[in-house]
C-alpha positions in Angstrom: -17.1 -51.8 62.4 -18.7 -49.0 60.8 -22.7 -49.6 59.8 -24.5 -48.5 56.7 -26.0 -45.4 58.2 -22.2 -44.1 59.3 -21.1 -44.9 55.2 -24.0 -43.3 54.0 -23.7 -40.3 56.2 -20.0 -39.8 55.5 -21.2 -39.9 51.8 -23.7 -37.7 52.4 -21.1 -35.1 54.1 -18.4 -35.9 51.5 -21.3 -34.9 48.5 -21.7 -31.8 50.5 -18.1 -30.4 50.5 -18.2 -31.5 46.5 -21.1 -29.2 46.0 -19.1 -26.3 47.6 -15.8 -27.7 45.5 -18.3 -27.4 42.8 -19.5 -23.9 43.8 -16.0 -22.4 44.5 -14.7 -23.9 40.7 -18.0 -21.9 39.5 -16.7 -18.7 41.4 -12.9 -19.1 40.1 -14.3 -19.4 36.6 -17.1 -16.4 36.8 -13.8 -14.5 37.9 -11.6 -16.0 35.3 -14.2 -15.2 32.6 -14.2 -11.1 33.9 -10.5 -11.7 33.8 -10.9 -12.7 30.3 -13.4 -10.3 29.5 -11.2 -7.4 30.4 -8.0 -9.0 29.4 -10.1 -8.7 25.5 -11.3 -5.2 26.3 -7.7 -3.7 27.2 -6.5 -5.4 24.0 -9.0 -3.8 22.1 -8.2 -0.8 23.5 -4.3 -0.9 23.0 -4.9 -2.2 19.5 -7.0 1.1 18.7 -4.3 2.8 20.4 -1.3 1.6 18.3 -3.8 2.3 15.1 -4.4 6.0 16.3 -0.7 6.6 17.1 -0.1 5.2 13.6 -2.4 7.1 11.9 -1.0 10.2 13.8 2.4 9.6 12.7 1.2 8.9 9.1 -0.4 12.4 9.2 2.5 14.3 11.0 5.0 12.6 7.7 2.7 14.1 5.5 3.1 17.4 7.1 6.4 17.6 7.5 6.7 16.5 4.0 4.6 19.6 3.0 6.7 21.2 5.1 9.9 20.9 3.1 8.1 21.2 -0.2 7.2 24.7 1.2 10.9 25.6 1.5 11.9 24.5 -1.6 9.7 26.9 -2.9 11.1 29.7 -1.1 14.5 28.5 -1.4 13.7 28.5 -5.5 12.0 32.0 -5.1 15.2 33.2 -3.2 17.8 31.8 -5.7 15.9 33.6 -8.3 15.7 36.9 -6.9 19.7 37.0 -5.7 20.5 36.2 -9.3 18.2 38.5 -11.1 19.3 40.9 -8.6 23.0 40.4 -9.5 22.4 40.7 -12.6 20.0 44.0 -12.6 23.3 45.5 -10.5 26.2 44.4 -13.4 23.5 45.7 -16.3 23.3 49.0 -13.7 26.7 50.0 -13.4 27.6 49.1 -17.5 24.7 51.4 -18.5 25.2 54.0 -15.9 28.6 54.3 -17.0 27.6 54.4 -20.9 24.9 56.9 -20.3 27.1 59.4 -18.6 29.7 59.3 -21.1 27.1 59.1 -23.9 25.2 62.0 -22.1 28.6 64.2 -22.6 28.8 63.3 -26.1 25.4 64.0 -27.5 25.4 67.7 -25.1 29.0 68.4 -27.5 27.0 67.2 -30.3 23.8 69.7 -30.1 25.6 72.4 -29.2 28.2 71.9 -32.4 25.3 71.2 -34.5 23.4 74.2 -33.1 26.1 76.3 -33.7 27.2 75.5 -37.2 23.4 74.9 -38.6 21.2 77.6 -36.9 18.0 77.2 -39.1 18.4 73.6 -39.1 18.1 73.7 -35.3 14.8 76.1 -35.5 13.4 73.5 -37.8 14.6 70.7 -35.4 12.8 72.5 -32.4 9.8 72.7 -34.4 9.6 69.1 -35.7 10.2 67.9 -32.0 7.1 70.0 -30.9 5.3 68.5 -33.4 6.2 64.7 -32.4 5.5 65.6 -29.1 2.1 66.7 -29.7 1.2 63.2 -31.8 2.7 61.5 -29.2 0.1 63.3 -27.1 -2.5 62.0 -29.1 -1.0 58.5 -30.0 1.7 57.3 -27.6 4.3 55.1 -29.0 4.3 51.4 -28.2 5.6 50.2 -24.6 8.7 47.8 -25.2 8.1 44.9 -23.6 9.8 44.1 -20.0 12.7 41.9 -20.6 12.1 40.3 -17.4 9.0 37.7 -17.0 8.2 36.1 -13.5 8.4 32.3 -13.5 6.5 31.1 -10.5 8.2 28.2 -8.6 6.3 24.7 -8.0 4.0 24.9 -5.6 4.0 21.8 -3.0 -0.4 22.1 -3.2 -2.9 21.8 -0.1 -1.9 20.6 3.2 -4.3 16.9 3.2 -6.5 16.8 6.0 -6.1 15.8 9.2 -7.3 11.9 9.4 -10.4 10.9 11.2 -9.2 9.1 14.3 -11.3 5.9 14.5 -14.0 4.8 16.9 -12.5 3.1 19.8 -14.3 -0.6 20.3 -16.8 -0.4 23.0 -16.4 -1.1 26.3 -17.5 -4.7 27.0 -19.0 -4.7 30.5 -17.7 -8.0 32.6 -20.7 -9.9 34.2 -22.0 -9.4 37.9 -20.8 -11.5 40.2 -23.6 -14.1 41.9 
């Protein structure tokens, strides 16, 4: 049969392997709370990620969309120089053609005129001698261009690049005992 000193020193030995239960369960949770710790900071960290590569994609959909407004400005510029173009080359070839024949005409004209009015075409010399010299003084109005530039819409300033934020700071696990 087992005495009171053999129970009380196999309570004494079994309070002793408690205490280093007790110490091991305080080790597993010091190392589950650095587990933790960590587990929040990488989370953190991929949250600020995901919010940077959003806010990079935000930026690079603005730019493109710049982009595009940019060629539609040159693609308007474009369509209105090919049809002002075309249309300088039609009004070209009508009046190049009317000027030559008209050119013909009015040289048959002088030289009838010339011929059957001789002090008529003296006085006609002098009088255009004359106009030239108050054109001299005061030139006749310039007509005004029958073309005017119309600018195309501009797309306006490329925004800014956004200010990537400040990633959360690095929380430091605690020292092991």
């Amino acid at each position: 049969m087992a005495s009171i000193d053999d129970c009380y020193n196999q309570l004494v030995a079994a309070n002793g392997e408690l205490s280093q239960i007790d110490q091991g369960i305080q080790t597993v949770n010091t190392s589950l709370q650095t587990v933790d710790t960590d587990v929040q900071a990488t989370t953190a960290a991929v949250q600020s990620g995901f919010g940077q590569l959003y806010t990079i994609a935000n930026y690079t959909n603005q730019l493109l969309l710049y982009q595009i407004q940019q060629n539609d400005t040159m693609v308007c510029y474009l369509e209105k120089i090919t049809r002002q173009t075309c249309a300088l080359l039609n009004e070209a070839a009508l009046q190049t053609a009317a000027q030559q024949a008209m050119r013909e005409d009015l040289d048959d004209l002088r030289q009838l005129y010339e011929l059957a009015n001789p002090a008529a075409a003296v006085e006609q010399h002098r009088l255009e001698a004359l106009k030239a010299q108050v054109e001299k003084c005061c030139p006749p109005p310039v007509p005004t261009p029958p073309c005017k530039f119309e600018p195309c819409k501009q797309p306006g300033d490329v925004p800014p690049p956004p200010r990537s934020p400040e990633p959360p700071p690095r929380v430091q696990a605690p020292k092991k005992k």
